[in-house]
C-alpha positions, 0 to 999 in steps of 0.5 A: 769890699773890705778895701772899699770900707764895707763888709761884704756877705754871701747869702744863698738859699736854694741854689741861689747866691747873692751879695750883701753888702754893708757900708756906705752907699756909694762905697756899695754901689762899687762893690756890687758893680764889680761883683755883677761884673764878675758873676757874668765872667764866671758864668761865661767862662762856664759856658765856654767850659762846655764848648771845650775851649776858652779863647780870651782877648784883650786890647795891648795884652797877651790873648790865651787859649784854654783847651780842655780834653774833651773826648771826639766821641762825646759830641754827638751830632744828629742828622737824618730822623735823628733830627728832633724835629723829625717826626721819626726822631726819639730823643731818648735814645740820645738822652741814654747814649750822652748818660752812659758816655759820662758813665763809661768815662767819668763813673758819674751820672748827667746832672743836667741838660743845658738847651739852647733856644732852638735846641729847646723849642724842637725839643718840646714839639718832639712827639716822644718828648711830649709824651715822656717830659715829666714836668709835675715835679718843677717844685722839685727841680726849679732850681739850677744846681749853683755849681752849674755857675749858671744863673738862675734868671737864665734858666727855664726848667721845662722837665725831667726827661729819661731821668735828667732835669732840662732846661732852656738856657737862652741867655746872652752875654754882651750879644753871645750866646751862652748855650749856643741856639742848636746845642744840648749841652749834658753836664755833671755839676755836683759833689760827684765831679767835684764841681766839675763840669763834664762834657 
């Protein structure tokens, strides 16, 4: 900003962050391109984060690949009345087994349920879920922790289920997926973790 000839300001309230920027029109219309810019960059390379790998790659530069040690028994994958759009299925049990991973590894509590799409909508059909979701409370949990690096506008906060918020994150980035369509993705982004996100 200051290269640009304008002062630039962070302002955030309620776990959402924004820029301010004072200076001439032109000069903050560049500051503000580049800051969008790079707020999307963050929030994808938190997404990938979750995944467990970062690929990158540039035309006439070197590609890189970040893995981050994310141990095999933390992904659960579900088959069978496992399924939540089983009839039989009890997304709960899975909600506890994903806590008590974090727990056993980390020392440190689920702070969020990231969905995708499809995740999401078999997820509220689930009779056990429509029976538990606890969805008064959304003036208590409609803001997604900034940490997270996930925005706001991509975010649908659907209830707290088996005591973790959840939420629909259904965003797209250059045509990408964030959280992939099929995936619920349990994270700890706080003070606890240091910021970190855990798997």
């Amino acid at each position: 900003a200051a290269m640009n000839g304008c002062v630039a300001y962070t302002a955030g309230r309620r776990g959402d962050q924004r820029l301010l920027v004072a200076g001439h029109a032109g000069d903050r219309a560049a500051v503000l391109e580049v800051w969008s810019w790079l707020v999307k960059r963050i929030e994808w390379l938190s997404a990938m984060a979750i995944r467990g790998q970062i690929t990158y790659q540039q035309p006439d530069l070197a590609n890189f690949q970040i893995t981050f040690q994310k141990p095999a028994g933390h992904t659960i994958v579900l088959a069978g009345t496992d399924l939540w759009t089983d009839a039989l299925s009890n997304p709960r049990s899975q909600f506890r087994l994903a806590g008590q991973l974090v727990s056993d590894a980390h020392g440190t509590s689920i702070t969020h349920a990231l969905m995708g799409k499809e995740a999401a909508a078999a997820f509220l059909a689930n009779a056990t879920v429509k029976s538990e979701l606890d969805n008064r409370r959304f003036d208590m949990q409609s803001t997604l922790n900034g940490n997270a690096n996930f925005s706001p506008e991509g975010a649908q906060f659907l209830g707290t289920f088996a005591g973790i918020p959840c939420w629909e994150y259904s965003r797209q980035l250059e045509g990408q997926d964030l959280i992939r369509a099929k995936f619920c993705e349990f994270v700890v982004a706080g003070a606890s973790s240091g910021n970190v996100l855990y798997f």
